[in-house]
C-alpha positions in Angstrom: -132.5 53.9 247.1 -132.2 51.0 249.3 -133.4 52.9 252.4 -135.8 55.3 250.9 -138.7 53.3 251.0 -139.8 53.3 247.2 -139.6 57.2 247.2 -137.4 59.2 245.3 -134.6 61.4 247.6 -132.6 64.1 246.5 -128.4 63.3 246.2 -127.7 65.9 249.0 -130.1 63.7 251.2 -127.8 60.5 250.6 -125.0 62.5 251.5 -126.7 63.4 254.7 -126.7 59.7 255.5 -123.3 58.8 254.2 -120.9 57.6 257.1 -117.9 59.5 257.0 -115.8 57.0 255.7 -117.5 56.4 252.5 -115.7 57.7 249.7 -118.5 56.6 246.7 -122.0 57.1 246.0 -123.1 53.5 245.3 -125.3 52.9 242.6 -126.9 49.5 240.2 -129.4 49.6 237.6 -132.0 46.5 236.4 -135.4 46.2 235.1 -136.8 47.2 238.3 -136.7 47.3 241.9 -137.8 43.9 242.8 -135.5 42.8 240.5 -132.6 44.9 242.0 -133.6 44.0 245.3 -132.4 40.1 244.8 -129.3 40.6 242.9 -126.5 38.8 244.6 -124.6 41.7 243.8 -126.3 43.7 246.7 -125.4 41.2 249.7 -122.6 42.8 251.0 -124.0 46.2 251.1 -126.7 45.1 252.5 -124.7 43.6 255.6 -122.6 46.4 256.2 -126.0 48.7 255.9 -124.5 50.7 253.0 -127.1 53.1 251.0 -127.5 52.3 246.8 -129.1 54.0 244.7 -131.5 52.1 242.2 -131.8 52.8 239.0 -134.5 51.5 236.8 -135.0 53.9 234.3 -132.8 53.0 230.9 -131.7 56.6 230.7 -130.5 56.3 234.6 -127.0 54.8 234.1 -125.8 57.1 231.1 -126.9 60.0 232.7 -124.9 59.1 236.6 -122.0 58.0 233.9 -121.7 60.9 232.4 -122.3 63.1 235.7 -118.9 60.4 236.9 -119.4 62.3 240.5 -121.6 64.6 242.8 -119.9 67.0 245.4 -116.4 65.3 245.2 -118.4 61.6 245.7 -117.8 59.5 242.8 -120.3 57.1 241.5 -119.6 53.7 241.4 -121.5 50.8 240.5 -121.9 47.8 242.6 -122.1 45.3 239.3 -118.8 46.0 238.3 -115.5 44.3 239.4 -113.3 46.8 240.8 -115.9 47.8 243.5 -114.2 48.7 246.6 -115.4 48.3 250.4 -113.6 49.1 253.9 -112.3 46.3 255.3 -110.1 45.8 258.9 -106.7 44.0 259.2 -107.9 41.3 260.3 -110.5 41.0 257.1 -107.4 41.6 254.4 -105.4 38.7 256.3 -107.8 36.4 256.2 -109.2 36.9 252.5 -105.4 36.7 251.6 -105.4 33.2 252.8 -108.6 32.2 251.2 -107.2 33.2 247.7 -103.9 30.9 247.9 -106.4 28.1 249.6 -109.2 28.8 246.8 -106.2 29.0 243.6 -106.5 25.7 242.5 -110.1 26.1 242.1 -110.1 29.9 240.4 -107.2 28.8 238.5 -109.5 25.5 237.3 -112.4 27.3 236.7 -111.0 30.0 234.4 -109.5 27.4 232.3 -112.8 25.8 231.9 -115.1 28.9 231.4 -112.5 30.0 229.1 -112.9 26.7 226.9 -116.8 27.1 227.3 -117.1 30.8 226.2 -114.3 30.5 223.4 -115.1 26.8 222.2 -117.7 25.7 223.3 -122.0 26.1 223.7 -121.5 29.5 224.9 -119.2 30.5 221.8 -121.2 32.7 220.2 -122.5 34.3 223.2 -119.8 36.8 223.1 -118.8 36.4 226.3 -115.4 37.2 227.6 -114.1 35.9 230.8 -111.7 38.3 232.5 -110.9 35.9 235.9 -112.6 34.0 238.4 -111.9 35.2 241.7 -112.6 34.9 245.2 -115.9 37.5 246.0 -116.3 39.9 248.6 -119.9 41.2 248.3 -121.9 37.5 248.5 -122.7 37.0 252.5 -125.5 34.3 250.7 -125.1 33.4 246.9 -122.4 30.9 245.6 -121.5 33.1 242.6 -121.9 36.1 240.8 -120.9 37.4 237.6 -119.8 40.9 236.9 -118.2 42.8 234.7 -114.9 44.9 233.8 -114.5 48.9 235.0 -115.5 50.6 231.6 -117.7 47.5 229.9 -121.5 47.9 230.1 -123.9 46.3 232.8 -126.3 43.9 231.9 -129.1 46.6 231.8 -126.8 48.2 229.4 -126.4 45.4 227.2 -129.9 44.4 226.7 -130.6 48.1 225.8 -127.7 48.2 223.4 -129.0 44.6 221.7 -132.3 46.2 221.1 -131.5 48.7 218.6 -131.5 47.8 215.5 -128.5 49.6 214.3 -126.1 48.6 217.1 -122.8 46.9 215.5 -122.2 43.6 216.9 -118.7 43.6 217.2 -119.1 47.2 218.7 -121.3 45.5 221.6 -119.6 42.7 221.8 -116.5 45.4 222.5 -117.8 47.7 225.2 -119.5 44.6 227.0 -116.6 44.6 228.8 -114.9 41.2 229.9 -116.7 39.1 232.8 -115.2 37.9 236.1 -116.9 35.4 237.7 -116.7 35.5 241.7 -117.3 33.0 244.1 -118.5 32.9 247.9 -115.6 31.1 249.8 -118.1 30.1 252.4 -120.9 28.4 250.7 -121.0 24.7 250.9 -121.4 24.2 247.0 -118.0 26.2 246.8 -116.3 24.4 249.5 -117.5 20.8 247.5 -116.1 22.5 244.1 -112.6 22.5 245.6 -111.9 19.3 247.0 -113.3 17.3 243.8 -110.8 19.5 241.8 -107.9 18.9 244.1 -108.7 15.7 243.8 -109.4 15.3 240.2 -109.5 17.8 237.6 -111.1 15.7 234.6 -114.1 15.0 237.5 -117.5 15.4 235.3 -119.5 16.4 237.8 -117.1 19.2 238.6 -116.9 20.5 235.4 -120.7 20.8 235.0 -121.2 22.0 238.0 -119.0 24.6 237.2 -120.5 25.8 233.7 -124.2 25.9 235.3 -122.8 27.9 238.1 -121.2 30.3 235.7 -124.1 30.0 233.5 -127.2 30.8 236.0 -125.1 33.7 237.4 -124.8 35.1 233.6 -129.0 34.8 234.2 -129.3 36.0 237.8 -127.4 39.2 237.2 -129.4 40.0 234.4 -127.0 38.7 231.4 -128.4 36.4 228.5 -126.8 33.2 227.5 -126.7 32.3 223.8 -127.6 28.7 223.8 -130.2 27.8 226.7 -130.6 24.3 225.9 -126.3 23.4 226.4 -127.5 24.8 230.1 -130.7 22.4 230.3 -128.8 19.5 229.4 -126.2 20.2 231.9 -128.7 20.5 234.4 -130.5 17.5 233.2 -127.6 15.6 233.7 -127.2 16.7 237.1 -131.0 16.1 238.1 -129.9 12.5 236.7 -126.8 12.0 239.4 -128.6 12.8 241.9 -131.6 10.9 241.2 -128.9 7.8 240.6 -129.2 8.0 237.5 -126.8 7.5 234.6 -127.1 10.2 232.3 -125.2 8.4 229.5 -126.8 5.5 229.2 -129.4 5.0 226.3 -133.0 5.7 226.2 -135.0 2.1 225.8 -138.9 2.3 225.2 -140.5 1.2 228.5 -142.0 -2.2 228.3 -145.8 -2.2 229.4 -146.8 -5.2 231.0 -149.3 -7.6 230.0 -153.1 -7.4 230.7 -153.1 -10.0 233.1 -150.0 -9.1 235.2 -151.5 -5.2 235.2 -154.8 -7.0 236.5 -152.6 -8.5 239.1 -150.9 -5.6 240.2 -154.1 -4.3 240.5 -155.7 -6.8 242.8 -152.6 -6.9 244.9 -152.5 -2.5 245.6 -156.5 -2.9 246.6 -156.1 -5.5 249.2 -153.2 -3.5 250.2 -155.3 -0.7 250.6 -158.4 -2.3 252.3 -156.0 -3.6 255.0 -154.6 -0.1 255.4 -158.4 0.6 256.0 -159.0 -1.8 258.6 
């Protein structure tokens, strides 16, 4: 678990550390522990100091599944959407408020994931979005994806994608639909919604938005069909920022002449002998 200090406990012992108003045993499942360790998914348990149990073992997940609860505890898994936490008044009000402030974005955003999963690179992915929402487990991340009550994790899905004789649309099926949700706080967010209230055909905005949606597919441990569709995207980002224009043609670069390059040259080594002195 997340407390146990890479040693295996016992379920009664997690119990034992329970608070007593904690109604689930909390569970996720990845590759490994490191790997577990840095999901975004994790954050808010972290925060609030709430125990998890990790499962790395393929054969983990079905098994807790299957078991669905231990002493009247039911598992739940923190990767999924309908994850539930306490929360005080004062938290419910405010959240409230963020979701009719955040609607034109989440509203946007679904539209354009939508367009991206069903028509465009990432059509073949098999990816189904469910919603974008407002998130309440990222204290750090922008976003995360995760996905719908009964549909597999990701550890799931690369598990089921491995055998041989699993039926495609069957996977594609029980993958479950995605929601992506977003941190309210983070600055990158916050940017997001005030160049779509401003303008909803904004370019930057919309890639923005698919590499967001797309590196969150990665960091939660999903795989994207078409890699290089999220390279360009990011290329073309790099390019803005560097003040670039990522449109404009490619022209071969001229190389100047020998005597202008022996020029140059002269020039940079008195340059340097006068840093010298």
């Amino acid at each position: 678990t997340t407390k146990s200090e890479d040693k295996d406990i016992s379920l009664d012992k997690y119990l034992d550390r329970m608070a007593e108003s904690q109604e689930s045993i909390y569970y996720m499942s990845g590759e490994s522990m490191e790997t577990m360790l840095k999901a975004p998914a994790l954050q808010i348990f972290k925060k609030k100091d709430l125990e998890v149990l990790m499962l790395s073992d393929h054969l983990d997940e079905p098994c807790i599944q299957k078991l669905a609860d231990y002493e009247g505890k039911k598992f739940v898994s923190i990767q999924k959407a309908d994850v539930k936490l306490d929360e005080t008044e004062e938290e419910k009000k405010r959240f409230t408020k963020l979701k009719d402030m955040y609607k034109p974005l989440t509203d946007w955003w679904k539209e354009k994931l939508t367009d991206l999963t069903e028509k465009g690179a990432m059509k073949d992915a098999g990816v189904k979005i469910e919603a974008v929402s407002l998130s309440k487990r990222l204290t750090d991340s922008p976003v995360v994806v995760v996905t719908s009550q009964f549909g597999y994790s990701a550890q799931q899905e690369k598990i089921m994608k491995a055998q041989a004789f699993q039926n495609k649309d069957q996977l594609s099926m029980m993958s479950g639909r995605k929601t992506l949700e977003i941190n309210p706080n983070h600055p990158v967010i916050v940017d997001l919604l005030s160049k779509v209230k401003a303008d909803k055909e904004d370019k930057t905005a919309i890639d923005s938005a698919s590499v967001l949606f797309q590196t969150a597919l990665i960091e939660s441990g999903y795989e994207i069909a078409d890699p290089s569709a999220l390279v360009k995207r990011v290329y073309r980002l790099m390019s803005k920022e560097l003040g670039v224009d990522p449109d404009a043609p490619l022209k071969e670069v001229e190389i100047p002449d020998e005597e202008e390059a022996e020029e140059e040259s002269e020039s940079e080594e008195k340059e340097e002998d006068g840093d010298a002195e």
